[in-house]
N, C-alpha and C positions, 0 to 999 in steps of 0.2 A: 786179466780176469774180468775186470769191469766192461770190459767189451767183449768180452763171449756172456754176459750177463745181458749185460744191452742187446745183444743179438738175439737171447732164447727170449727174453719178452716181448721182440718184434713178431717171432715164429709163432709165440703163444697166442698173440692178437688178445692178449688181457693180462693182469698181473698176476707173478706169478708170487709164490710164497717162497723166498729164500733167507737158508741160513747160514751163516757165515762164523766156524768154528777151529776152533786149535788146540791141540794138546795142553798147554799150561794158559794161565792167567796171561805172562807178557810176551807169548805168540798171540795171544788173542786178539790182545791191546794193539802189536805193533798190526796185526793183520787189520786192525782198523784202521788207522791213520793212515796205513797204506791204501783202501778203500777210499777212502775220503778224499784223498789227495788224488788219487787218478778221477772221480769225479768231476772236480774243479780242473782237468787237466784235460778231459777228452771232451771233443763236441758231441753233446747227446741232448735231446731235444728234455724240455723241466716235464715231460711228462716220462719217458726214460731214467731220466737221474731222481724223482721222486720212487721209483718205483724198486729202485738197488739199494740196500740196506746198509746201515752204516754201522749198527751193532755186531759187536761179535763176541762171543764165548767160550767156554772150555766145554772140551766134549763131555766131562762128565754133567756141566749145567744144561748141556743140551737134550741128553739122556732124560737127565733128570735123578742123580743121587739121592737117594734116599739115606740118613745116618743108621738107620735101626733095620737097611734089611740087605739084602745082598744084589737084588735083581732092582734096574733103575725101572723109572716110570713109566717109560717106552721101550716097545720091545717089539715082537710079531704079532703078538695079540693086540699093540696099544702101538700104532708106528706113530713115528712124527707127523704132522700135519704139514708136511713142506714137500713140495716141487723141486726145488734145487741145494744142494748141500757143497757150498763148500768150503775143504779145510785142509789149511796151512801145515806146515812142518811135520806133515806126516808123516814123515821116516820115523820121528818120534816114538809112534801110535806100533803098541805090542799085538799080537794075533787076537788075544782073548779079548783084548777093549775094540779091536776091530772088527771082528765077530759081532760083540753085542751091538754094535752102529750099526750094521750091513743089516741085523736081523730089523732094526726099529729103521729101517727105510722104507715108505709106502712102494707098492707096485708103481714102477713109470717112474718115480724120482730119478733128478740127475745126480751125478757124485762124480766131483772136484776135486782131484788130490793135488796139492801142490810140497815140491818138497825136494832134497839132493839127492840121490841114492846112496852116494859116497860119503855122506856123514854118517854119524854114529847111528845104529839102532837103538831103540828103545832097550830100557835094562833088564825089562821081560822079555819072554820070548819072542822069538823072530826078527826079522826082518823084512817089516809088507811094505816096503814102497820099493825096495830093492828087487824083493822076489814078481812084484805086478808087472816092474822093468822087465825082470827075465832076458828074456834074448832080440826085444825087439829093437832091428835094426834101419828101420824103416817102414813105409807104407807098402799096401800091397797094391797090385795095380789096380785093382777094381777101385779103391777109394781113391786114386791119384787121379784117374780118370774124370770120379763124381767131382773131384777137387778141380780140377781144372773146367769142368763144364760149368759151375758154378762161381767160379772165381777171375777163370783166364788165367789161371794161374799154372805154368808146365811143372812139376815135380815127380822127380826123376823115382822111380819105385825100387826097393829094397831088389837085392841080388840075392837074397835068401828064403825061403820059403815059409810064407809068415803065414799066421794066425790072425781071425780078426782083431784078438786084442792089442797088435801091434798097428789098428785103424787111432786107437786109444791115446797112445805114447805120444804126448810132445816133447823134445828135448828142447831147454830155453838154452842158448849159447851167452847171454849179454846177462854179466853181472853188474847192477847196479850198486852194490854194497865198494866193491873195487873196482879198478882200470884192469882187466887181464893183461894189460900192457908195463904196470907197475911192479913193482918189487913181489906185495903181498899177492898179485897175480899169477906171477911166474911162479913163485913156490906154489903156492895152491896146486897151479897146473903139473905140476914137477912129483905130489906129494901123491896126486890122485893118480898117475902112472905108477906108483911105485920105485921111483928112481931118486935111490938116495943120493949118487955121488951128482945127481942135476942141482938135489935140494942144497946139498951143503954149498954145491959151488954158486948158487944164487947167493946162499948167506953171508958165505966169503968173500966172495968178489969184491964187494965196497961199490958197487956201480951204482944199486939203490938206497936209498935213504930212507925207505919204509922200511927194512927187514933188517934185523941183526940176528946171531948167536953171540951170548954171552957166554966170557968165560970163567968168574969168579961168583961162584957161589956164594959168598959173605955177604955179595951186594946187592942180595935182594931183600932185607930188609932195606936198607938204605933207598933203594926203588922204589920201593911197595910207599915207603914215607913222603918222595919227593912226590910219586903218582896222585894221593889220597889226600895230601897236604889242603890245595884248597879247597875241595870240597867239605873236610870238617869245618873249615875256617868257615866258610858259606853255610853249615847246618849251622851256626852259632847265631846265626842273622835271622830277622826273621823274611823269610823267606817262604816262597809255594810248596809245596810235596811235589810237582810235575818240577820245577826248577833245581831242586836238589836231587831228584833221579836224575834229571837229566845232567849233573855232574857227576852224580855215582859214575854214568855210563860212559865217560869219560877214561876211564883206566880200569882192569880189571886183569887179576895173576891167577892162572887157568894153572893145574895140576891133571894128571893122569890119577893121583890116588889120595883116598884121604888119610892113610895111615903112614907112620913111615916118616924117613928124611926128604925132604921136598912133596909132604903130603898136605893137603888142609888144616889138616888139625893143628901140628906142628908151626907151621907159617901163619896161621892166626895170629894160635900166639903169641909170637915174635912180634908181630908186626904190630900187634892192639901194645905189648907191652911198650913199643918205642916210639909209638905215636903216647903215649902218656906218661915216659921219661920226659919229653920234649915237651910237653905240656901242651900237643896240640888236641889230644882227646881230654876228658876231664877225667883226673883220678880221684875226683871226691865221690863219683856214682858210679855203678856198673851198666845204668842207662841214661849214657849218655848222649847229647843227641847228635846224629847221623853215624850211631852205630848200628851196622849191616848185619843183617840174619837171616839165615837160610832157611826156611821149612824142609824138617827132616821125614816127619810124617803125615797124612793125609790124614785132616779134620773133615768129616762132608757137615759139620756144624757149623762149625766156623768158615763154611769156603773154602780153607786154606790147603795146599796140595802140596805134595813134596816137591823142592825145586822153586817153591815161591820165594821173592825176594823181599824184605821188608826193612825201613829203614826210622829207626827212633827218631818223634818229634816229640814238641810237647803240643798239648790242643791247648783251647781257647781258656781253660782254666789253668794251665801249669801242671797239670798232669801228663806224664808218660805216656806215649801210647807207639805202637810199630805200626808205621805206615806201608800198607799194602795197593801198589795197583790193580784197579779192578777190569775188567774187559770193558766196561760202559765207556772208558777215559774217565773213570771219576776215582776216586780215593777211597780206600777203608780202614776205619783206625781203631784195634784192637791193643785191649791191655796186657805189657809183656806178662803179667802172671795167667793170660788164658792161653798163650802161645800152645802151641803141642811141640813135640821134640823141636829143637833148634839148633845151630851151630852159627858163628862167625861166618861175613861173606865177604871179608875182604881176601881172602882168598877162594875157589871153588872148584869143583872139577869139570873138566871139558863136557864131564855127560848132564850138570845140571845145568851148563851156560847153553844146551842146546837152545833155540828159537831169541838166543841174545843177540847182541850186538852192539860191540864198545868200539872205540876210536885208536883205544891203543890195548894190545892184548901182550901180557907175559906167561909163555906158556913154560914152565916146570917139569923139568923130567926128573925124574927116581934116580937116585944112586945105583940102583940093579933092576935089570929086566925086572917084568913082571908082565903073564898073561894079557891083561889089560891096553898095554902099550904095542896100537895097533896104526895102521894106515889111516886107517877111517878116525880114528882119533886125533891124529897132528891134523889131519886135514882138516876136523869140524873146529880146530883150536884156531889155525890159521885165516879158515873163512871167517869167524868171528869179528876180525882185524877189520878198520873201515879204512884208518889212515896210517899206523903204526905196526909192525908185530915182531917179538923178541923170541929167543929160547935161551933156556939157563939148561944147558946138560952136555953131556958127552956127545961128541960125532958119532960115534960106534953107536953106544945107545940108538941116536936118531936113526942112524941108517938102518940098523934091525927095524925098529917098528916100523917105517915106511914102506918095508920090505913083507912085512908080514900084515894079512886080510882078516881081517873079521869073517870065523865062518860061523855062521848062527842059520844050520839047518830046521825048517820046522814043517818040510811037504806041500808048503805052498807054492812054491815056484816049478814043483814038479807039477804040483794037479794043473795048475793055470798052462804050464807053457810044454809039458811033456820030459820023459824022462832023460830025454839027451838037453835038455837046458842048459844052456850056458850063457853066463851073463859076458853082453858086451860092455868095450868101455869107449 
């Protein structure tokens, strides 16, 4: 990305205005560090790397939320003043917030989607980075041509009968998050065909060391305690808020649902209450510190959005406060009595860990089907994984969801690519 940025302000022959945005708070965050880092990584001359932005925000900050009205700050009649937009974990982003972006784009702006198509959609309607995929399978030859006369580059052009919007589509192959050569690789790749009996027999096997299926349900409280264990013990210290996230994200036990046996809510509680049998939480407060909280609903007063993470410290006077990551890379610290709805986050479900990423993931399946439990679900639970990843459930279970797609029609993928569309994989 930092190099198609570096390239449009060579073309532009001046700087150009780019903004750099993502669905929640910590896709923002990580989409910076990731900015940052290729920066320092790519050769670009200090009048290039001055000129690419290292801030990033939530698309609603970008908008511009208003608390008291409904329509954001920019819009058709009031666009953004930027050149270039781009933004991260767009699979995320539902039709109706991506609507209102598209309308508050100036004429001529560029737009950046980056994102999987095969993880979960957003909880609102649609599916826009799926449906923009559509059916392209390639270039068409006129661009392959332009591509090679400019590059030297030969690329072979699609066998099917494309659309300019398939000039658009790049498909990235190289995960850096895993080895597609690893354990969490192969299921990944196994999960996003739809093929159960590849999944299970990667988990069986015993040949990787990243991947298990577990088979005794009791033992995830006893998990959940070894997982969390040093990171309370580290909240107890004094310690950064960046060094105790970056323990939070260390372990983290993903669910399909919040209700229910092997739901969040349920496994909360278990787990707060035996992390403070053991004395490793403190049972003298109920804020205690580096207890994890989930934002259940959207404050636009407080910043705060469904899906934020926040984690109890105490500040500079010994008061309470939930530490939230901000997109700047800086910190924000709110009193738990202004919270707005909340829930425990030592457990969560796969659709708010979307734009995460932990080291070791346990993903929790339901004692009984349930709509919910879909392909695009184990798979967004699995990509999560950096070095570790588990499942606590039945084989049968697993192999249905893996088996069964996410359809979330909503006419986009038909107006963009026509009504025989079919998505490839």
């Amino acid at each position: 990305v930092v190099r198609i940025l570096g390239l449009l302000q060579q073309q532009a022959g001046g700087v150009l205005d780019i903004a750099l945005a993502a669905p929640t708070g910590k896709a923002a965050a990580r989409l910076q560090v990731s900015i940052q880092q290729a920066k320092l990584a790519l050769q670009l001359s200090p009048e290039e790397v001055s000129a690419i932005p290292e801030r990033a925000g939530t698309i609603h900050r970008l908008l511009g939320s208003r608390p008291d009205r409904t329509q954001f700050r920019h819009h058709a009649d009031n666009p953004l003043p930027i050149d270039v937009l781009v933004m991260d974990e767009a699979s995320m982003v539902d039709v109706a917030l991506m609507a209102k972006l598209l309308q508050a784009l100036p004429a001529g702006c560029r737009l950046i989607l980056l994102g999987d198509r095969h993880q979960l959609s957003s909880v609102e309607a649609g599916s826009v980075l799926s449906d923009i995929y559509g059916r392209a399978s390639g270039f068409t030859p006129a661009f392959c041509r332009r591509l090679e006369r400019v590059t030297g580059i030969t690329v072979e052009p699609s066998t099917e009968p494309g659309l300019a919007l398939s000039d658009c589509v790049v498909r990235l192959r190289h995960s850096y998050r895993f080895d597609k050569q690893s354990g969490i690789g192969k299921l990944a790749a196994a999960v996003k065909l739809g093929n159960g009996d590849e999944s299970l027999r990667q988990l069986r096997s015993g040949q990787a060391t990243d991947i298990a299926l577990l088979d005794r349900r009791e033992e995830l409280v006893s998990i959940a305690v070894d997982g969390y264990k040093t990171y309370l013990e580290l909240a107890q210290r004094d310690v950064s808020a960046f060094e105790l996230f970056r323990s939070f994200e260390r372990f983290r036990i993903l669910t399909a649902l919040s209700a229910g046996t092997g739901g969040t809510l349920m496994l909360n509680q278990a787990i707060e209450k035996a992390l403070v049998d053991l004395d490793i939480a403190d049972r003298a407060s109920a804020w205690y510190p580096g207890r994890p909280v989930i934002v259940r609903r959207n404050d636009y007063n407080l910043r705060l959005y469904n899906g934020d993470v926040g984690i109890l410290l105490m500040d500079e006077s010994g008061e309470p406060r939930v530490c939230f990551p901000a997109a700047e890379g800086l910190f924000r610290w709110i009193a738990p009595s202004r919270l707005p709805q909340w829930e425990l986050a030592y457990a969560m479900t796969v659709h708010k860990s979307q734009g995460s990423e932990f080291d070791r993931v346990l993903l929790v399946l339901p004692e009984h089907d349930a709509p919910l439990l879909t392909r695009e679900l184990v798979y967004t639970a699995v990509t999560r994984a950096r070095e570790r990843f588990e499942i606590s459930g039945s084989e049968a279970l697993l192999r249905l969801a893996v088996a069964r797609r996410l359809q979330r029609p909503s006419g986009l993928r038909d107006a963009l690519w026509g009504d025989d569309s079919v998505c490839s994989d």
